[in-house]
N, C-alpha and C positions, 0 to 999 in steps of 0.2 A: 297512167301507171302509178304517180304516186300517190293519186288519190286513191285508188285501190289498195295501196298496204297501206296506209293511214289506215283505212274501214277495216283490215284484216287486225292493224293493231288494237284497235276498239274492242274486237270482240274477242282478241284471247283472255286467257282467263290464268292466274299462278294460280289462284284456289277457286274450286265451283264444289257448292256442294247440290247438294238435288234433290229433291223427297227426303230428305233424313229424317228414321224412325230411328231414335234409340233411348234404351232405358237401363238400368241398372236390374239387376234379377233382384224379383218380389217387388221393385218399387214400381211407380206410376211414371208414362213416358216421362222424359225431360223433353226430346225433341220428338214434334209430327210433322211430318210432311214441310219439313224447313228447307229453305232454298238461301241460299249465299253466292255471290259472285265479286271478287277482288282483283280489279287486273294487275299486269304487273308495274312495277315501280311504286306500287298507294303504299303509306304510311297511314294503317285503318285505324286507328283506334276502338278496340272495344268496350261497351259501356254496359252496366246495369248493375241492379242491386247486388247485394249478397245474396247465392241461388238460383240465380237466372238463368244460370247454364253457362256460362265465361269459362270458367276453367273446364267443363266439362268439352265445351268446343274444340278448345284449343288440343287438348288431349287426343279429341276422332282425328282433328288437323296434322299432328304429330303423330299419328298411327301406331298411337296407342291402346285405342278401342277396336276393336274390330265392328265393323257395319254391313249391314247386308248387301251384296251386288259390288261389285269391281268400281262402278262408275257413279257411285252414290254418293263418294268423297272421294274429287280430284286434285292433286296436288303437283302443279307441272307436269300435269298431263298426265300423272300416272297416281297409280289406286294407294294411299296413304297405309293405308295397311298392309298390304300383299308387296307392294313393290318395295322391297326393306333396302334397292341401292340408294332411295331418297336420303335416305337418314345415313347408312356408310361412308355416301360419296361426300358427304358434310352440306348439298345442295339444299338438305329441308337441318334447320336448328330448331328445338324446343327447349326453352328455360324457363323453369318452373319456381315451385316456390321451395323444392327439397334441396338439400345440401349434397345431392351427387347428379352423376354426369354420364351420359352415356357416350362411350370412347369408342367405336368401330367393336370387335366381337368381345373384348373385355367386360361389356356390361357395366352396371351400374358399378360407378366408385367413389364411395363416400369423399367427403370432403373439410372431415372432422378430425381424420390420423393423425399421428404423430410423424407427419412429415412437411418438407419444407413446399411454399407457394413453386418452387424451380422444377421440384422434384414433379408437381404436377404439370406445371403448362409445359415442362422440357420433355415431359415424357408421352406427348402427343404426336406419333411419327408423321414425315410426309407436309411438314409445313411453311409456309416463306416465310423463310426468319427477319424478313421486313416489316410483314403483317403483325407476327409475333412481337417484334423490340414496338413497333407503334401500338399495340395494345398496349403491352408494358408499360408503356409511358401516361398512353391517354387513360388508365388506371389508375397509378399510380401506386404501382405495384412491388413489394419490398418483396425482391426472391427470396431473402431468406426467412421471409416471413414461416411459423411452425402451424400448421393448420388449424390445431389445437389448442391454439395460445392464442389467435388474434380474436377480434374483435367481429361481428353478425357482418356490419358492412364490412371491413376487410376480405371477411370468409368470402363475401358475395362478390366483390369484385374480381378473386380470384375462379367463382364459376362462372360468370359473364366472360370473362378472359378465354377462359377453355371455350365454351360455347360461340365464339367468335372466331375462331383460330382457324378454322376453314371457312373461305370466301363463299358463305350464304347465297344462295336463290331467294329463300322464302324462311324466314324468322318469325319464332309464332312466343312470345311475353308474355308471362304470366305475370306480374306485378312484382317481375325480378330488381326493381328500383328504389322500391319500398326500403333498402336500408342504407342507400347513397345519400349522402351530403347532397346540398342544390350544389354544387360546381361541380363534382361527380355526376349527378346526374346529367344536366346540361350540357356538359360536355360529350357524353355518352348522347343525348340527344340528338347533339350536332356529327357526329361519327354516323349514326344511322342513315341521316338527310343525305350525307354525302356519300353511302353505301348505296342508296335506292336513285339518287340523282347521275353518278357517274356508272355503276352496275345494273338498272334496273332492276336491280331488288326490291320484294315486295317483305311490308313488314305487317303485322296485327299485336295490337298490342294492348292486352286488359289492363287498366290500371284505375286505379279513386283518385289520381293526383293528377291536376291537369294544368298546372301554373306552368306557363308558354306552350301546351301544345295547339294555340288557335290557332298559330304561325307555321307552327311543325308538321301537322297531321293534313293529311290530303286528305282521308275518308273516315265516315265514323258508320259504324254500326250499334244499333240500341237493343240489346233484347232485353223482354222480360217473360220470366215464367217460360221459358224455352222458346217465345215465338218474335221472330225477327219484328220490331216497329218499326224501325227508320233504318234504311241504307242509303245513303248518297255523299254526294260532295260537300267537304267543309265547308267551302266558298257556296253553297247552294243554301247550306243550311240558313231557313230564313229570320228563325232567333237568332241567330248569330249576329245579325244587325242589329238588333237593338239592342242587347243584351251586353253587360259589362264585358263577361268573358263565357269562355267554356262552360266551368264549375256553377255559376250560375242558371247555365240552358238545362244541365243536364240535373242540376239538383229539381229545379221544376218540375221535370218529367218524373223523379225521384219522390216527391213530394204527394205528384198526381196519383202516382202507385199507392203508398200509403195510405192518403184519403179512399181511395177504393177499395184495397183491402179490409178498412174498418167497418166500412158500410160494409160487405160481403156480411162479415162473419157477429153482425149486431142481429141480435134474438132478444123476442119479446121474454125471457129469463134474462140474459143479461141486462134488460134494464132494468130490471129490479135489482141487480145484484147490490149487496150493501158493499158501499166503497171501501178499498184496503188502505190503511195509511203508508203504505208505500205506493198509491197510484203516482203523485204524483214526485215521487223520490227522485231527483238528479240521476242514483244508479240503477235505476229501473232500466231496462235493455231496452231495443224498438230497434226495426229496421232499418230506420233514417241515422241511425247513432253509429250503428253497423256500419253503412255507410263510409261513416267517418272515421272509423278505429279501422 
C-alpha cells in the first residue's frame, strides 16, 4: 500500500503544461508544442537568456494569458486561466517585476501612493496575523514606511510581503529579488525552503542570480528561444559535479547560445563589412552582457 502512494506521489503534478502553442498577435510563436512537468514540493529554478520565454511562462502559469484548451496549462489540477479561485483563494502567487498587486476583486494596486507600507499589508482581509508579524519581521519591514518616499528595494519587500500573506500552493518569481540586499535575499530564500519542506509547496523561480541556489533548488528548467533543453534534478545535473558552482553550468550553456547565434546570422556581406570603431567598444550591447545587467 505504501508503495503505491509513494508511485501516486511521483506522478502528481502542481504545474503540467502540455502541447503549448502560444504567441503574441502579429508576432512569431514564442512557445510550440512545449511540455513542462513540476511536482509538488520542487523549488524549480528557471534559466535562460533574455527572450527565452521566462517571464512569458510564468505569466500562462499565473493565468494571465489565456491558451487554448482547459488542459493545456494545469496548475493544481485546474485550468490557470479559466479557474480564477486559484489566484482568489491566494493557493497560486505571481510576483512579477511591476510595482502592483493583485488583491482578490480589487485588481491591480499600485504600489507607489502616497501611503504607508501598514496601510497596504493591513488592508489585505482574511489573514493569520502570525504569518503576517513573521513576514514583517523576516522583511524587515517599517509600517510606517510612505510608499512613495522609500527606497526600489524597500518598495519591493513590501510587495513580496503582500504576495506572501496568504499560505501559497504554488509561487511562480519573476526575478522579484533583483532589489534585495544578500541577507534579504537569503533569508527570503531560507523562508521558501521551509514553505515547500513543511507545506509542500511548489516554487519556480526565474532569476540571473544564482549565488547559493546549488543548495536551495531541487529542479532546474533551461529554455531557450521558447523550447524546453533541460528539465531534471539539481543533484542529477551532471555539470554540477565538476563545475565550481551554478552560475558557471549555466553561463556555459549561455555562452554556447551565443556562439550559435553568430554563426546563424554570418553572411557572405557581412564579411566584407568594413569594421565600425565601436565593434569592439566596452558599451557595445550583446546578449551575454544582458545576461548580466
Amino acid at each position: 500500500m505504501k508503495l503505491e502512494e509513494e508511485k501516486e506521489k511521483k506522478n502528481l503534478s502542481s504545474i503540467e503544461v502540455s502541447a503549448l502553442n502560444f504567441s503574441y498577435e502579429g508576432q512569431h510563436p514564442i512557445f510550440s508544442k512545449f511540455d513542462l512537468k513540476i511536482s509538488p514540493g520542487s523549488r524549480c529554478i528557471l534559466v535562460g537568456a533574455n527572450g527565452s520565454g521566462k517571464t512569458t511562462l510564468l505569466k500562462i502559469l499565473g493565468g494571465k494569458h489565456m491558451v487554448g484548451g482547459r488542459d493545456v496549462v494545469r496548475v493544481l489540477n485546474c485550468s490557470a486561466f479559466h479557474d480564477t479561485q486559484l489566484v482568489c483563494s491566494g493557493n497560486l502567487s505571481y510576483l512579477g517585476g511591476s510595482w502592483s498587486k493583485n488583491v482578490g476583486s480589487a485588481g491591480e494596486i499600485p504600489l507607489q501612493g502616497d501611503f504607508s507600507a501598514e496601510h497596504m499589508i493591513f488592508g489585505v482581509e482574511g489573514i493569520d496575523p502570525v504569518r503576517r508579524e513573521k513576514l514583517i519581521e523576516l522583511l524587515d519591514i517599517d509600517l510606517q514606511w510612505r510608499m512613495h518616499k522609500v527606497s526600489d528595494g524597500q518598495r519591493r519587500r513590501v510587495q513580496i510581503c503582500m504576495g506572501l500573506l496568504h499560505p501559497f500552493q504554488v509561487l511562480l518569481l519573476d526575478e522579484v529579488t533583483v532589489d534585495l540586499d544578500v541577507v534579504a535575499r537569503l533569508d527570503l530564500l531560507d523562508y521558501f525552503k521551509e514553505e515547500c519542506e513543511q507545506r509542500g509547496a511548489t516554487i519556480v523561480y526565474a532569476t540571473h542570480i544564482f549565488d547559493g541556489l546549488e543548495t536551495w533548488a531541487t529542479d532546474l528548467a533551461y529554455i531557450q528561444d521558447g523550447e524546453l533543453r533541460r528539465s531534471e534534478k539539481l543533484s542529477d545535473l551532471h555539470e554540477l559535479k565538476t563545475a565550481t558552482n551554478l552560475l558557471s553550468v549555466v553561463e556555459s550553456w549561455l555562452r554556447s547560445e551565443t556562439k550559435r547565434e553568430s554563426k546563424k546570422f554570418i553572411s557572405p556581406v557581412s564579411q566584407f563589412k568594413k569594421a565600425s570603431p565601436f565593434d569592439n567598444s566596452p558599451f557595445r550591447s550583446s546578449r551575454h552582457m544582458a545576461f548580466y545587467r
